[in-house]
C-alpha positions as CSV (number, residue, x, y, z in Angstrom):
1,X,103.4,81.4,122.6
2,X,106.8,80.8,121.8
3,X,109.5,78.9,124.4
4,X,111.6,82.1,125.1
5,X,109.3,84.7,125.2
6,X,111.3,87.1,127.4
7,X,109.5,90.6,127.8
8,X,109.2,90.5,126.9
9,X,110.1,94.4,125.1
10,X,110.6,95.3,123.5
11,X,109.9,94.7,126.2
12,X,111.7,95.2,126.2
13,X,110.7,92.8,131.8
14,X,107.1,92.6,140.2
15,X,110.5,94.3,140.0
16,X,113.5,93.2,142.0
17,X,114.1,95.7,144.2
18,X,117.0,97.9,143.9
19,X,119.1,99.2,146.8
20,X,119.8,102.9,147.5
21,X,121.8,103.3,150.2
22,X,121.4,107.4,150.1
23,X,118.2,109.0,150.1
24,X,117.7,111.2,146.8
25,X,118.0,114.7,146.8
26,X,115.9,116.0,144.1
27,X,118.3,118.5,141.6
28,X,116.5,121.7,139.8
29,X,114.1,121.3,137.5
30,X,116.7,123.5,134.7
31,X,119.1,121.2,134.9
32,X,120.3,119.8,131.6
33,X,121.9,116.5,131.3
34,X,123.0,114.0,128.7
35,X,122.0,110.9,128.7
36,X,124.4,108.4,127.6
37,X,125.4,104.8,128.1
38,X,129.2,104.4,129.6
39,X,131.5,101.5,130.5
40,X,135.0,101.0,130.7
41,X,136.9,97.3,129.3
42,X,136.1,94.6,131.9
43,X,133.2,96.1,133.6
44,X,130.8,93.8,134.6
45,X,127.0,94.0,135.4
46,X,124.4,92.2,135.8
47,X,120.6,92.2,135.2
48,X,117.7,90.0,135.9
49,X,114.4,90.5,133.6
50,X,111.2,88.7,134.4
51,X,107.7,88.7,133.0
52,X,104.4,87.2,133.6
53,X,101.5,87.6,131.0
54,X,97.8,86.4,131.4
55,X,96.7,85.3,127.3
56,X,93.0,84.7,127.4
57,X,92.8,82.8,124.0
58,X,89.6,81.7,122.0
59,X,89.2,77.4,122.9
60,X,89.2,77.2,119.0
61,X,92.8,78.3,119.5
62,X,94.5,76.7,122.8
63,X,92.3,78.0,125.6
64,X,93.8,80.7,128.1
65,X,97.1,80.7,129.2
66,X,99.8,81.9,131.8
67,X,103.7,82.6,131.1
68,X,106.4,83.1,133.9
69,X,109.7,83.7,132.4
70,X,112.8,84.8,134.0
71,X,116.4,85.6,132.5
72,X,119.3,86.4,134.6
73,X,122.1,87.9,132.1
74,X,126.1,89.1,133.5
75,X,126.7,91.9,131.2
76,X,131.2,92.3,130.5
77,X,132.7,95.1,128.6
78,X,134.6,94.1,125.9
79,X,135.9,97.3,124.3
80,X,134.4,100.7,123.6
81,X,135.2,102.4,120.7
82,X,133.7,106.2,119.8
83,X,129.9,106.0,120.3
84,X,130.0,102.3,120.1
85,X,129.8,99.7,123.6
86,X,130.8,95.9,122.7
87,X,129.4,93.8,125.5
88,X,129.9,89.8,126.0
89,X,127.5,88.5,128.3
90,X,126.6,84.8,129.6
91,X,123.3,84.1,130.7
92,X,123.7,82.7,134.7
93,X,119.9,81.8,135.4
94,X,117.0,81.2,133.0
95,X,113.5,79.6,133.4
96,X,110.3,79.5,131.5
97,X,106.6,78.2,132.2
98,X,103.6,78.5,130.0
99,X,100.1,76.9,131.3
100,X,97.1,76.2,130.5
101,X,94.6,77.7,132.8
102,X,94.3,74.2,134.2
103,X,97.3,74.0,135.0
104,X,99.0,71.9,132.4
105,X,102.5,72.9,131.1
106,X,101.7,73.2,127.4
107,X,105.4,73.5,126.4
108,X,108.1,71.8,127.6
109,X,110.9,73.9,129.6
110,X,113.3,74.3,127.3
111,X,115.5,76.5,129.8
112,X,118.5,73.9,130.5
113,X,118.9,74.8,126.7
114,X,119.5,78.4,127.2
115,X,122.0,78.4,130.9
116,X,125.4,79.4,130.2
117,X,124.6,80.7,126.3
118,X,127.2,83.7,125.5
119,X,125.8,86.5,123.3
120,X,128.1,89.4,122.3
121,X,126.1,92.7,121.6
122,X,127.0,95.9,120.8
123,X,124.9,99.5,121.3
124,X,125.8,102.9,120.7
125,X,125.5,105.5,123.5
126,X,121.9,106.2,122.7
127,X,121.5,102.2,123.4
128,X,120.5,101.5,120.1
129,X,121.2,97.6,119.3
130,X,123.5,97.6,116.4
131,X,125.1,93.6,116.9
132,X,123.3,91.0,118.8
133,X,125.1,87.3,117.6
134,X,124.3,84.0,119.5
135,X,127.0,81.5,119.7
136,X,125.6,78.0,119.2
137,X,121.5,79.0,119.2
138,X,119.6,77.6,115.9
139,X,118.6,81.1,113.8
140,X,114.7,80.9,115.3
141,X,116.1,80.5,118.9
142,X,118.3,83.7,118.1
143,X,115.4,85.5,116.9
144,X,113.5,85.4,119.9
145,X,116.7,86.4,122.3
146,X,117.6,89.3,120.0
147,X,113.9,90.1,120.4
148,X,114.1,90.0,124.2
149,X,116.9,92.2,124.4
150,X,115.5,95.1,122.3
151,X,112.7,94.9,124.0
152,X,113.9,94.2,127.6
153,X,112.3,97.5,128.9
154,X,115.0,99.6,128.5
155,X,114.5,102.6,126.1
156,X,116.2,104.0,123.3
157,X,118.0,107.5,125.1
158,X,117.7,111.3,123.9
159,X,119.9,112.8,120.8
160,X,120.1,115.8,122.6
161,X,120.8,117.3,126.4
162,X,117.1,117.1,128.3
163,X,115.8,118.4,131.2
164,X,112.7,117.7,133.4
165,X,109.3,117.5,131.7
166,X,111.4,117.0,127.7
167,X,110.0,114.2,125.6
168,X,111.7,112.4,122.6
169,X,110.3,109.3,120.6
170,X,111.6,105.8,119.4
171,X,110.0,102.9,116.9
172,X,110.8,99.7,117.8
173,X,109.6,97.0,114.4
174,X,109.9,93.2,115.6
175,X,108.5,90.0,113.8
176,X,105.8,88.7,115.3
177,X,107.0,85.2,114.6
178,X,110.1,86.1,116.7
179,X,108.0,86.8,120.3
180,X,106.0,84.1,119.5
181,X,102.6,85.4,118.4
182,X,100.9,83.3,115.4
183,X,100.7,85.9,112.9
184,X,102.0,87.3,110.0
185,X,103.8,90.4,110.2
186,X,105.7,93.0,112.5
187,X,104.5,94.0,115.8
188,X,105.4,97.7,116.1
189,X,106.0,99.6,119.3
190,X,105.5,103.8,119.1
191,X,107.8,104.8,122.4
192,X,107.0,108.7,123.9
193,X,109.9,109.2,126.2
194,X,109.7,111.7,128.8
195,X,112.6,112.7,131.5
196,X,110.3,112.5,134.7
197,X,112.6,113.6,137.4
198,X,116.6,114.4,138.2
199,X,118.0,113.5,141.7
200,X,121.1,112.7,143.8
201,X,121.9,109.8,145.2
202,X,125.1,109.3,147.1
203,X,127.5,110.9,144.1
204,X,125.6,109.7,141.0
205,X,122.6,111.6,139.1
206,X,119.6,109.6,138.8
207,X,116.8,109.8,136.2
208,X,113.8,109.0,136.5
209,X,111.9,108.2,132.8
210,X,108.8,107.2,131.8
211,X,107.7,105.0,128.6
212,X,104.8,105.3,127.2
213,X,104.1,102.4,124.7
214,X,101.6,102.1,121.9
215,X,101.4,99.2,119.7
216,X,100.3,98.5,116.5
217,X,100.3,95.6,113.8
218,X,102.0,95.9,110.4
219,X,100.4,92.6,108.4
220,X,103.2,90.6,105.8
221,X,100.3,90.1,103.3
222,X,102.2,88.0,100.9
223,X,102.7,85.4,104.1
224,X,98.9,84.4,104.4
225,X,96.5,86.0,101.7
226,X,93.2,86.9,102.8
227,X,94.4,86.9,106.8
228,X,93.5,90.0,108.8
229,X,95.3,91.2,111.9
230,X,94.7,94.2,114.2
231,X,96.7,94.7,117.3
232,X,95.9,97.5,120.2
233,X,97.4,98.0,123.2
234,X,99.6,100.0,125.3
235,X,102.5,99.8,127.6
236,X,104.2,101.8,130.3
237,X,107.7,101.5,131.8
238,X,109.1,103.7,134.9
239,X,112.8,103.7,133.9
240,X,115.9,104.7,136.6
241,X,119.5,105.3,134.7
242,X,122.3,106.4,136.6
243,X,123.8,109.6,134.8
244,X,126.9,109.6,136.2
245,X,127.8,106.1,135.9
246,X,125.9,105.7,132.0
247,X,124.1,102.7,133.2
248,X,120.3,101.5,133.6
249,X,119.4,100.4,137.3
250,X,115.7,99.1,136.9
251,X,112.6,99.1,134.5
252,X,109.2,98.4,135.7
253,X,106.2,98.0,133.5
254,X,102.7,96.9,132.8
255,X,101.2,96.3,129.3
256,X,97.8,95.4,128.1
257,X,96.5,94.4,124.4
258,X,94.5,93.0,122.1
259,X,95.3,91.3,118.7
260,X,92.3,90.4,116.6
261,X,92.5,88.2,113.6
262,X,90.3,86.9,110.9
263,X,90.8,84.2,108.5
264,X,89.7,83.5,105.4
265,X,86.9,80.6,105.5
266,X,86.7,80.6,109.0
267,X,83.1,83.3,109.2
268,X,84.6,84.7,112.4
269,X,87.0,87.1,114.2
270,X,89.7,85.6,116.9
271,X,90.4,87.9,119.7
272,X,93.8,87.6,121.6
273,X,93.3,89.9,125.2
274,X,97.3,90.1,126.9
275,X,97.8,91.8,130.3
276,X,100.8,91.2,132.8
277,X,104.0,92.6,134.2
278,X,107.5,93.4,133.6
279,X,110.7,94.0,135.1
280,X,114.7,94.5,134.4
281,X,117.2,95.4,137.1
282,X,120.4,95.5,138.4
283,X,121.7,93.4,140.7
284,X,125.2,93.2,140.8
């Protein structure tokens, strides 16, 4: 596993809890709404994503293993321009921990590298990633934070007005190099959105959304002839996003896979078996 394996979702995060002050009023279920990301120059939030992920690994290949990771990232509005939000954030809190099942720390913490890094971004309304730039990270560092963030359990939103029970889809293609994962190739991620519930809560519209993630491997057969790699597994989010305001509040999800591989010479199959949890929310 990689030092900044943040998902990490791509996922992409036990969720810090978020703060209602009003209880929610459900709204009728033939409601339409848009979905849409907002902001306005100089608005500030900012989330905290965590993740912790149980790897049982072959011993031919490390033995099992247990990541923590946490991110704490203040999210500032630059500018917004049409269907495009430019965002500058700094990253105010950041650790990582990957151990053997031991115990032993089999990387060292590399997060003193990482507190204070700016990253500007931009996403269109949709929050699709168009721009994310790393001031002062070397490229494979950059990689793996760009992979975070499209994958930091926050899904891609509707082209169209939805109302309760409508479904839309995203694909979401990230090198597997990038989150970490010894293998050749792009880990995919097949997203069916669905708009669970609509409700009040104080004078915002909150809705609720489920993800419902299926992965799958695409191989880079020119990387390592003669290597095979299969990858199953799904992932599920519950997603809160404040209408009114055109902001996320909170993701919370669980995921479980498996990633087989045989190589050439070898006589055998490697299986890889990941479970854990995720979470993103905001908390200022």
């Amino acid at each position: 596993m990689d030092r900044f394996l943040v998902s990490l979702r791509k996922g992409g995060s036990a969720l810090v809890p978020l703060l209602i002050l009003t209880a929610a009023a459900p709204l009728q279920a033939q409601d339409a709404v848009r979905l849409r990301l907002d902001s306005t120059a100089g608005e500030s939030l900012t989330y905290r994503f965590e993740l912790n992920l149980d790897i049982a690994v072959p011993p031919e290949l490390g033995g099992n293993q247990r990541l923590e990771s946490l991110m704490v990232l203040q999210q500032t509005t630059r500018d917004v321009r049409g269907d495009t939000l430019y965002f500058d954030s700094t990253v105010q809190d950041v650790s990582f921990s990957l151990r053997a099942a031991e115990g032993a720390e089999m990387l060292p913490d590399a997060s003193a590298d990482f507190l204070g890094q700016n990253i500007r971004t931009a996403f269109t309304r949709r929050a699709e990633p168009i721009i994310i730039e790393i001031e002062g990270l070397d490229p494979q560092a950059s990689a793996q934070v760009r992979s975070a963030l499209r994958q930091g359990g926050f899904p891609t939103l509707p082209e169209r007005a939805v109302r309760v029970g409508d479904r839309w889809k995203d694909t979401v293609r990230i090198r597997a190099a990038d989150m970490g994962m010894a293998a050749p190739g792009f880990l995919i991620l097949i997203n069916d959105i669905s708009l669970q519930r609509l409700s009040r809560s104080g004078s915002s519209t909150i809705a609720d959304i489920l993800v419902e993630t299926a992965y799958d491997f695409e191989p880079d057969r020119d990387a390592f002839p003669g290597v095979s790699v299969e990858m199953t597994g799904s992932r599920a989010d519950s997603v809160r996003f404040d209408v009114t305001r055109g902001h996320f509040l909170s993701a919370r999800g669980a995921q479980d896979f498996t990633m087989s591989l045989t190589v050439p010479g070898l006589g055998q199959a490697f299986a890889v078996r990941g479970s854990g949890e995720s979470s993103a929310g905001l908390i200022d």
